[in-house]
Every structure is written in C-alpha cells, then in structure tokens.
LOTI-458169 format. One record per atom (N, C-alpha, C): residue number from 1; residue in one letter; x, y, z. Coordinates in Angstrom, 3 decimals. Example, Ala and Ser with C-alpha at 12.3 -4.5 7.8 and 13.67 -1.06 7.14 Angstrom:
LOTI-458169
+-----+--------+----------+----------+----------+
! num ! residu !       c1 !       c2 !       c3 !
+-----+--------+----------+----------+----------+
!   1 !      a !   13.190 !   -5.690 !    7.800 !
!   1 !      a !   12.300 !   -4.500 !    7.800 !
!   1 !      a !   13.200 !   -3.300 !    7.800 !
!   2 !      s !   12.850 !   -2.250 !    7.080 !
!   2 !      s !   13.670 !   -1.060 !    7.140 !
!   2 !      s !   12.900 !    0.030 !    7.870 !
+-----+--------+----------+----------+----------+
This chain:
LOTI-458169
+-----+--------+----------+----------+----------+
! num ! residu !       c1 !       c2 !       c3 !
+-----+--------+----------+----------+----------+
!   1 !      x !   92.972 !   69.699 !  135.201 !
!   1 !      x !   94.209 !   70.396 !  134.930 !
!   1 !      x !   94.765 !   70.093 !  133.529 !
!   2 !      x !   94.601 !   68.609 !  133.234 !
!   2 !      x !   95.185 !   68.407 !  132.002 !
!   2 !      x !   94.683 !   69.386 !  130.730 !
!   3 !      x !   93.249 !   69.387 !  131.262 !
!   3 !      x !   92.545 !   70.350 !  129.848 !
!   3 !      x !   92.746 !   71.683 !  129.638 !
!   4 !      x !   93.354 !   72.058 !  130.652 !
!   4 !      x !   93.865 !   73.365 !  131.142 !
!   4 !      x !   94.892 !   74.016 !  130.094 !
!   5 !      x !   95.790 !   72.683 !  130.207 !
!   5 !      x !   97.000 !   72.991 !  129.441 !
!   5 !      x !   96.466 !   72.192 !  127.954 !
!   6 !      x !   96.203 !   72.037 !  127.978 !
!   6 !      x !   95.878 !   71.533 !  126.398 !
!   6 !      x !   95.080 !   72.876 !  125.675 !
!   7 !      x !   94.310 !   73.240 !  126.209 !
!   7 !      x !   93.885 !   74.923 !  126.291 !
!   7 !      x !   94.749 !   76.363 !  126.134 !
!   8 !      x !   95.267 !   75.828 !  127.176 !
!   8 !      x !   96.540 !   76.930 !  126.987 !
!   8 !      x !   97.734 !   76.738 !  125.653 !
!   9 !      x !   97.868 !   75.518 !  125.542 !
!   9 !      x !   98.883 !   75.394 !  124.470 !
!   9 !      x !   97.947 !   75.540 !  123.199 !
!  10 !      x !   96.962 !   75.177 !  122.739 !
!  10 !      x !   95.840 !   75.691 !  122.180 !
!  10 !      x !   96.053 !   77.162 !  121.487 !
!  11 !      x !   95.654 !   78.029 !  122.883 !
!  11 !      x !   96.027 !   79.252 !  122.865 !
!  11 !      x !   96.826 !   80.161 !  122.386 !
!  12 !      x !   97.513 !   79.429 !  123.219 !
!  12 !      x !   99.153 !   80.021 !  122.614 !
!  12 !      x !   99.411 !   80.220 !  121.450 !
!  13 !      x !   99.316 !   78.620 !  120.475 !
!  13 !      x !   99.349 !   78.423 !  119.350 !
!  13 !      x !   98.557 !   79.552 !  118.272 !
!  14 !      x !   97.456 !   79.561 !  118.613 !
!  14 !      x !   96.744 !   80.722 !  117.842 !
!  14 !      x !   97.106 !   82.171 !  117.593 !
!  15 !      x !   97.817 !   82.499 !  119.241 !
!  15 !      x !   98.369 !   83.932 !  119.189 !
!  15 !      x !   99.763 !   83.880 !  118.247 !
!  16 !      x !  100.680 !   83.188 !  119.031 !
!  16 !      x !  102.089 !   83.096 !  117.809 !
!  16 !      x !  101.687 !   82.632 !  116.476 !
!  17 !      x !  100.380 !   81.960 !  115.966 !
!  17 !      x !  100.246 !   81.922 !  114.800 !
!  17 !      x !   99.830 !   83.593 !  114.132 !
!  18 !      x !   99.089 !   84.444 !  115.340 !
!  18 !      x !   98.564 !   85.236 !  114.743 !
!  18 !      x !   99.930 !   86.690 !  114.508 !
!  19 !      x !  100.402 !   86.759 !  115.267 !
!  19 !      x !  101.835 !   87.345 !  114.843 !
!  19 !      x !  102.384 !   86.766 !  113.863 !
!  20 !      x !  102.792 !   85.574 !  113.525 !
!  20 !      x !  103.433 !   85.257 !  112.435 !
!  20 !      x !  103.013 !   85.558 !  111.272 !
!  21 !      x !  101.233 !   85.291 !  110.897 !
!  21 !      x !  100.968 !   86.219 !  110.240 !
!  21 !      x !  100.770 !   87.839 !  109.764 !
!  22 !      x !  100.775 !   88.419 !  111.078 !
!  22 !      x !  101.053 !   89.381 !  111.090 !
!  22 !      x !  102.512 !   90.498 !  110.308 !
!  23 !      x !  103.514 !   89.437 !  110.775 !
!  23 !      x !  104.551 !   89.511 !  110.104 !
!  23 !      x !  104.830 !   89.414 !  108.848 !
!  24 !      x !  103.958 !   88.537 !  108.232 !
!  24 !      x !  104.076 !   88.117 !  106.783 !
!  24 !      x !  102.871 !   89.507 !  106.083 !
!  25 !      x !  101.905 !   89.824 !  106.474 !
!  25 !      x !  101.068 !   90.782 !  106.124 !
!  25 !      x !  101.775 !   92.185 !  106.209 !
!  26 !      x !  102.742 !   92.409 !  107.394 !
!  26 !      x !  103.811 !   93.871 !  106.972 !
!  26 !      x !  104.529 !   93.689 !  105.574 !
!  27 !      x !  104.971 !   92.816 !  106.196 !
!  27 !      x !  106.154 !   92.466 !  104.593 !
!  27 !      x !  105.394 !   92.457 !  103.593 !
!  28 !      x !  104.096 !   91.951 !  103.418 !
!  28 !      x !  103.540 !   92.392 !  102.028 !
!  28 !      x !  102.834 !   93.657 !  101.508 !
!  29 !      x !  102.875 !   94.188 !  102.746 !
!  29 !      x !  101.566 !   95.356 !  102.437 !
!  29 !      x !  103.429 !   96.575 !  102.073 !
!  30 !      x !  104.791 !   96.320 !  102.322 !
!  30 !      x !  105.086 !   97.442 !  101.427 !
!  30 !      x !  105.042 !   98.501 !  101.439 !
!  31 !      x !  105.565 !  100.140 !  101.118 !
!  31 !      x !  105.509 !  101.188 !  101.913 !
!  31 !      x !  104.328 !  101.845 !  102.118 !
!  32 !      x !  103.985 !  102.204 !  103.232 !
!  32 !      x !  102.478 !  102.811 !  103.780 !
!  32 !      x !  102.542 !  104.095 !  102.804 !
!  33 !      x !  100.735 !  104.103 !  102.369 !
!  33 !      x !  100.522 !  105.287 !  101.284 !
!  33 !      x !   99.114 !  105.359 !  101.809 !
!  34 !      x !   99.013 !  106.720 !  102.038 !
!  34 !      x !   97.476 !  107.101 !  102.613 !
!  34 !      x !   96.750 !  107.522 !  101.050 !
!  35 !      x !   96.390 !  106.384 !  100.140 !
!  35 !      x !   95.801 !  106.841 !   99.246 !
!  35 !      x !   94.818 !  105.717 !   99.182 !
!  36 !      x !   93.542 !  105.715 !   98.654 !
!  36 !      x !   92.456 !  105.363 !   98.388 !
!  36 !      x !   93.112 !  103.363 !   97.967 !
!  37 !      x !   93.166 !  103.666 !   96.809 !
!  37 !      x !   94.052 !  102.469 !   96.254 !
!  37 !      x !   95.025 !  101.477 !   96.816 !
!  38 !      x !   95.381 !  102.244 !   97.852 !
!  38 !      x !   96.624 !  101.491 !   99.249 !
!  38 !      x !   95.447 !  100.711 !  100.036 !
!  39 !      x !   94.442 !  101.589 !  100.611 !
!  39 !      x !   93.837 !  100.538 !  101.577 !
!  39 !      x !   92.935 !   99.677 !  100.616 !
!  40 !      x !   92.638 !  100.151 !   99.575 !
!  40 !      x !   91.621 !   98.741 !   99.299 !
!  40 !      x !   92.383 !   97.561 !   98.697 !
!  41 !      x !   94.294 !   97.828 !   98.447 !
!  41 !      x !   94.776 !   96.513 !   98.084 !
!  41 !      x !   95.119 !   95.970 !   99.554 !
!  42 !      x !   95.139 !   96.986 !  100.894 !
!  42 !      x !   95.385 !   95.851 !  102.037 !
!  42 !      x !   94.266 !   95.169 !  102.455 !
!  43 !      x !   93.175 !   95.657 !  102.029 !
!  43 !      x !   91.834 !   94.574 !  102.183 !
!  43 !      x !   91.850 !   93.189 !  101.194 !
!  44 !      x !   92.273 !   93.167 !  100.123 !
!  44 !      x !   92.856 !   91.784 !   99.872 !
!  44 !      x !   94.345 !   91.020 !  100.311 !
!  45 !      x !   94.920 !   91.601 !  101.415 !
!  45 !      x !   95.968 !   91.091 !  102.071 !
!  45 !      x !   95.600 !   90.190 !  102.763 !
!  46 !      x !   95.700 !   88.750 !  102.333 !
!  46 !      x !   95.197 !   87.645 !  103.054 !
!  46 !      x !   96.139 !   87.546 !  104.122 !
!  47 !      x !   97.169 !   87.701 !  104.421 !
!  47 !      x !   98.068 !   87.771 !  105.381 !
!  47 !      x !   97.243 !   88.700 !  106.861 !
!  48 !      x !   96.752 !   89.579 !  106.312 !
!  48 !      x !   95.884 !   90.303 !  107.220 !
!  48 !      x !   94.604 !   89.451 !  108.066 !
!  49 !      x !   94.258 !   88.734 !  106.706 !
!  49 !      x !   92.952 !   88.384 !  106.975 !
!  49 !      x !   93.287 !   87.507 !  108.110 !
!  50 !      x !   94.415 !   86.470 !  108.019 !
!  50 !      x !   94.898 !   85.071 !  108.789 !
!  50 !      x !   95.346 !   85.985 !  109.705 !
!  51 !      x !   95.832 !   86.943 !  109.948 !
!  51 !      x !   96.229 !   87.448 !  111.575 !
!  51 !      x !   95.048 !   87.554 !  112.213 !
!  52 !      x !   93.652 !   88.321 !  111.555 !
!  52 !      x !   92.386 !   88.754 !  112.643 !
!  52 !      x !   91.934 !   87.368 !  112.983 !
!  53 !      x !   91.587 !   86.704 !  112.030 !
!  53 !      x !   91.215 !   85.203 !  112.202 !
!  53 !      x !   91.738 !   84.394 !  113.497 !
!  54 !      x !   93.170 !   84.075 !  113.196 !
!  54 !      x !   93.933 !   83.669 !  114.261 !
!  54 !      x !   93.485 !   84.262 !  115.449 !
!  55 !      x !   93.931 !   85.721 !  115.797 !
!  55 !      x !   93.923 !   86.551 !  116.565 !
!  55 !      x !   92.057 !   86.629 !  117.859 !
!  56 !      x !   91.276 !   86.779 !  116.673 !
!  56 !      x !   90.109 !   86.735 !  117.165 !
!  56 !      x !   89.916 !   84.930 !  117.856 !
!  57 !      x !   90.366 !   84.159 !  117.298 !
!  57 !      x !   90.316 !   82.778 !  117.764 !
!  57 !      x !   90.537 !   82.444 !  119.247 !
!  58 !      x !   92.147 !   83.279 !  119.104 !
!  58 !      x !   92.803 !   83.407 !  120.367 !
!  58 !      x !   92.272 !   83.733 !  121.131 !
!  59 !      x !   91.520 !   84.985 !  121.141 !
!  59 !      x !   91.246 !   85.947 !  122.243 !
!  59 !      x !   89.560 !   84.947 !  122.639 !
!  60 !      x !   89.287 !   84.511 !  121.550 !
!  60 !      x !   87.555 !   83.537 !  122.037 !
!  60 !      x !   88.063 !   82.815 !  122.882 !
!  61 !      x !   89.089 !   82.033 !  122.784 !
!  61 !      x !   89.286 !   80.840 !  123.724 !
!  61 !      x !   90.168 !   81.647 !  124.851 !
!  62 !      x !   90.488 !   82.342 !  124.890 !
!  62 !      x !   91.514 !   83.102 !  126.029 !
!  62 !      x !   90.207 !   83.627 !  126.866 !
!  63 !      x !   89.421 !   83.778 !  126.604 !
!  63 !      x !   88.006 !   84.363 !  127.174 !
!  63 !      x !   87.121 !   82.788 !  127.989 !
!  64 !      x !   87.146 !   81.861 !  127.351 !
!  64 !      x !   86.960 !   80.796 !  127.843 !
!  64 !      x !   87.571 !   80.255 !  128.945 !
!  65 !      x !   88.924 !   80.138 !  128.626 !
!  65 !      x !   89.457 !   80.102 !  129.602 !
!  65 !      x !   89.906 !   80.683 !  131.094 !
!  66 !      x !   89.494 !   82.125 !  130.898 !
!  66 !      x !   89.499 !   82.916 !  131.797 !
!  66 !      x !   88.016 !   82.647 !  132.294 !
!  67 !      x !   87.222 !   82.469 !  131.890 !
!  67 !      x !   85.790 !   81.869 !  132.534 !
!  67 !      x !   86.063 !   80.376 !  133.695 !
!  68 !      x !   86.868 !   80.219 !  132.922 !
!  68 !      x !   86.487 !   78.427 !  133.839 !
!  68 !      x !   87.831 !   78.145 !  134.897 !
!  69 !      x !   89.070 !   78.423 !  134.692 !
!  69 !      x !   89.668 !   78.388 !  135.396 !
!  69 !      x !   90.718 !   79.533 !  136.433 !
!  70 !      x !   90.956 !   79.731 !  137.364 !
!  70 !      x !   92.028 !   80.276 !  138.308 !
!  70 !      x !   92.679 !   81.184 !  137.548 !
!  71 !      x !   92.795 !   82.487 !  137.429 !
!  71 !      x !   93.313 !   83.449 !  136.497 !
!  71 !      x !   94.659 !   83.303 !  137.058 !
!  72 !      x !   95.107 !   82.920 !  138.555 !
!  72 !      x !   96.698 !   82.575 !  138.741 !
!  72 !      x !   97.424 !   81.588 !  138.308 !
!  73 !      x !   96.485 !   80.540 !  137.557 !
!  73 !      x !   96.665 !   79.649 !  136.646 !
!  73 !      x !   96.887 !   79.575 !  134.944 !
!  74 !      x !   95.521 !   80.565 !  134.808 !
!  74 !      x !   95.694 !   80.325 !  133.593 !
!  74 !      x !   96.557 !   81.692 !  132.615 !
!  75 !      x !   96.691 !   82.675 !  133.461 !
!  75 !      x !   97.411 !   83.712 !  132.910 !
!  75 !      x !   98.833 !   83.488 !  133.035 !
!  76 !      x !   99.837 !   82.728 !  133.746 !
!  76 !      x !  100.940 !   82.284 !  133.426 !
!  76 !      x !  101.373 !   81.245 !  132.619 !
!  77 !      x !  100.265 !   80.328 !  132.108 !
!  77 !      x !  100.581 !   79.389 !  130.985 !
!  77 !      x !  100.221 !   79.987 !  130.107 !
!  78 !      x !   99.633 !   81.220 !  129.794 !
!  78 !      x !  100.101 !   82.355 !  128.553 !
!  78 !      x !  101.119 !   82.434 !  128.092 !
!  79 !      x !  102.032 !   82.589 !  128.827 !
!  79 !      x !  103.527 !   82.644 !  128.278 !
!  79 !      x !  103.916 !   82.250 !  127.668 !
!  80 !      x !  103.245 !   80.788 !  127.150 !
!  80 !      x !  104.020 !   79.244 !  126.451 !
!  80 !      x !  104.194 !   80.168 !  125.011 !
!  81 !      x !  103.132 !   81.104 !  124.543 !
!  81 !      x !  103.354 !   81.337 !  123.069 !
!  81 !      x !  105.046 !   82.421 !  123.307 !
!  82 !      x !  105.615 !   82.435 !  124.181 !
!  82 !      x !  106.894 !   83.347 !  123.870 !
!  82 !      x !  107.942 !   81.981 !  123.410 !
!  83 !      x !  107.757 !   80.644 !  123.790 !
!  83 !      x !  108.172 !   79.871 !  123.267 !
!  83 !      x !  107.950 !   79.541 !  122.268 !
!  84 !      x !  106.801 !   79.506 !  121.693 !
!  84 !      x !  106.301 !   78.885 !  120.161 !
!  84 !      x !  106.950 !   80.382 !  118.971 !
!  85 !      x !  106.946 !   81.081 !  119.942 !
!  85 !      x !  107.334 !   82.498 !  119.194 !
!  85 !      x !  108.939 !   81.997 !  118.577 !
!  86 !      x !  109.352 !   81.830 !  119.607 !
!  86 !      x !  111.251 !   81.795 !  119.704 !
!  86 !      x !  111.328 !   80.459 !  118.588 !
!  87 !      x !  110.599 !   79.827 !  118.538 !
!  87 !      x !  110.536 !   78.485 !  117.473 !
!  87 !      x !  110.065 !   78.705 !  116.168 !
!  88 !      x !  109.248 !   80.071 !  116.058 !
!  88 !      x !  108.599 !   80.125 !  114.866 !
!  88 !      x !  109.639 !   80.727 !  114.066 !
!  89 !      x !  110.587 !   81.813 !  115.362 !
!  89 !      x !  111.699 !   82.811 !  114.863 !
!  89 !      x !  113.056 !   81.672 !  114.111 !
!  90 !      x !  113.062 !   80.626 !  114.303 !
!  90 !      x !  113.999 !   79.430 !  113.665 !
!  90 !      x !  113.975 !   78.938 !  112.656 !
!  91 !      x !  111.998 !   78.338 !  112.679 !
!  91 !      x !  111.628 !   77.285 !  111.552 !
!  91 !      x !  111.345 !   78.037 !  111.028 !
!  92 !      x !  110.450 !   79.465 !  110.770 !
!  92 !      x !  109.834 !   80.235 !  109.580 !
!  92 !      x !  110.661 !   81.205 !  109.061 !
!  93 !      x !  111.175 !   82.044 !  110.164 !
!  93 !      x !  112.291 !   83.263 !  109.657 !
!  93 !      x !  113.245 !   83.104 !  109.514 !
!  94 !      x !  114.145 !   81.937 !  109.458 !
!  94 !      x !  115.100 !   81.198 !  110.349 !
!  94 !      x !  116.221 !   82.557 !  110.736 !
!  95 !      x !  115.910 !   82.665 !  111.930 !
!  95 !      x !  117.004 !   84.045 !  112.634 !
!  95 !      x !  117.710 !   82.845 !  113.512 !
!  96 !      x !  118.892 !   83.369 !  113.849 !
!  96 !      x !  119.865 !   83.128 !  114.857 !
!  96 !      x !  119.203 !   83.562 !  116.223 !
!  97 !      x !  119.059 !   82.444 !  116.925 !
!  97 !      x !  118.956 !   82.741 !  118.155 !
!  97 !      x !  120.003 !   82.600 !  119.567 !
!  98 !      x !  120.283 !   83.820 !  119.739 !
!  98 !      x !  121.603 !   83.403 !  121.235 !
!  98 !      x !  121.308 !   82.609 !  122.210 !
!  99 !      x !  121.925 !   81.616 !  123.131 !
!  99 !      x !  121.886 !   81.053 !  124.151 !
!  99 !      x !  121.129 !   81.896 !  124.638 !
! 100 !      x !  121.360 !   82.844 !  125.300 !
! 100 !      x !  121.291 !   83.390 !  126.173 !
! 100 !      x !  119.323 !   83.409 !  126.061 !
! 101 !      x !  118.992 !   83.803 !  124.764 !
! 101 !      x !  117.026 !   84.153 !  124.918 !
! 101 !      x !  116.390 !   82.494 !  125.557 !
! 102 !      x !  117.247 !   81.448 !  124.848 !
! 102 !      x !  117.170 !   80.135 !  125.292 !
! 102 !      x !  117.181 !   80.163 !  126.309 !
! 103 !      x !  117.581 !   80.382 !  127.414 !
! 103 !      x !  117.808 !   80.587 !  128.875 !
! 103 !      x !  116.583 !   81.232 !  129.810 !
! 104 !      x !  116.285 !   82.824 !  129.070 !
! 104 !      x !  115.160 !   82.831 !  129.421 !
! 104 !      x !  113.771 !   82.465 !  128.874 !
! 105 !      x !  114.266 !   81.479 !  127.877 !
! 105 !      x !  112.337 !   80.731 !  127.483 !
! 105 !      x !  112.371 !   79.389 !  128.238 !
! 106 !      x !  114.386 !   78.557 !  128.408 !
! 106 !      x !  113.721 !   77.799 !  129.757 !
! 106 !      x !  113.494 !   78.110 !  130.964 !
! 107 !      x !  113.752 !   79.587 !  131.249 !
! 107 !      x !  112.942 !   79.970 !  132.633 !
! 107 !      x !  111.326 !   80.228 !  132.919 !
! 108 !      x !  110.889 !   80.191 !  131.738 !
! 108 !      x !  109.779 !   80.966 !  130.862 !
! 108 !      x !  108.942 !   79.224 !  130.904 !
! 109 !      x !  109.275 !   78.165 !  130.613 !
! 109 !      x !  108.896 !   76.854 !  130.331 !
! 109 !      x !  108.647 !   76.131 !  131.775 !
! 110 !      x !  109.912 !   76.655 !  132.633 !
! 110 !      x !  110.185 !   76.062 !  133.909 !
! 110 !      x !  108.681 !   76.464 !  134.254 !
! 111 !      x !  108.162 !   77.565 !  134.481 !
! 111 !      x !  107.743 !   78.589 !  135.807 !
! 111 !      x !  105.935 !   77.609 !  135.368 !
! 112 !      x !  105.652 !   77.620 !  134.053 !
! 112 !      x !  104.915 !   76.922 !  133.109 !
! 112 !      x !  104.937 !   75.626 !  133.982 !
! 113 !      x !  105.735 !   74.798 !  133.684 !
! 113 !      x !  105.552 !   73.684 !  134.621 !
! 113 !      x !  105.012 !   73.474 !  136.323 !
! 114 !      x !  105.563 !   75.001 !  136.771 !
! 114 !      x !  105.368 !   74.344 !  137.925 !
! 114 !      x !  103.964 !   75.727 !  138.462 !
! 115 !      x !  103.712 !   75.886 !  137.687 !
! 115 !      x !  102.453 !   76.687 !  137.713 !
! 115 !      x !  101.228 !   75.481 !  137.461 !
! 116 !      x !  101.234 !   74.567 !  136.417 !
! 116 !      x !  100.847 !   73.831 !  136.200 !
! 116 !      x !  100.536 !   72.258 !  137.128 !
! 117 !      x !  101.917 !   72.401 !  137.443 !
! 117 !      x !  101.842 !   70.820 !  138.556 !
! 117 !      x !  101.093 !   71.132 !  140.141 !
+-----+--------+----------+----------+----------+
C-alpha cells in the first residue's frame, strides 16, 4: 500500500506539473495565427515541450499503476493532483484562494486518506 501512494503522489505530481506547464506555454505562444511561421515558432515553445514530457510521464506511470493495483484504489488517489494544483495556483501564480475551494480539497485529501487506509 505504501508504494501505492508514493506512486500516486508521484503521479499526481507529473500531471499538475504538466498543466502548469501547460499554462506557461499558452501565455507564451500569444495570439493564435494560422500561418506557417506561427506553428514552427510553437515548435520551439519549450513550455510545450515540458507539458508533453510531463504529461506523457504521467500517463506511463498512470498505466502502471492501473496494471498492478485495485482501480477502486488507485483511481481515487488521482485526485491528490487537484491539491498540488490548488498549491501550484499560490506558489507559482500566486492567485487568491477562498476558504471555501480549501474546504473542498480537504474533502478531496480526506476521501484520499481513507481510500488509502
């Protein structure tokens, strides 16, 4: 079980990393232009590159994990990245976050725990 979650938080990590980059790759790529010259400067959008990277990482080990353990297990400690999300939305973007989303990421953390125990 322990490796489970070390897996899953793993996981997680990779996907909210891969949105975050994602985020940073909109903001650079700038207003969409269907011209020749537009897509070959978003092919040097390293911001791009670190989302597939991430992204593809994620989904290898999300595939692993769905191999080896209890899909009623391991598909609710998915969730953990809506937490790493709500943290990334603080330390990287720094947005204001209301009580209230807090509330449901500790319901979101709770369910995590006891899915886990």
């Amino acid at each position: 079980m322990p490796r489970l979650i070390l897996l899953a938080i793993l996981q997680s990590l990779l996907l909210s990393a891969g949105q975050i980059f994602l985020k940073y790759a909109l903001h650079a790529m700038g207003k969409p232009q269907w011209r020749w010259s537009f897509i070959v400067a978003q092919a040097t959008n390293w911001w791009f590159l670190a989302t597939g990277v991430s992204l593809i990482a994620s989904s290898v080990l999300w595939m692993y994990i769905l191999k080896k353990y209890p899909f009623s297990m391991a598909y609710p400690l998915s969730s953990m990245s809506y937490a790493f999300g709500m943290m990334a939305a603080i330390l990287i973007f720094h947005e204001e976050v209301p009580f209230s989303r807090w509330i449901g990421v500790g319901l979101i953390m709770s369910g995590c725990y006891f899915i886990a125990k």
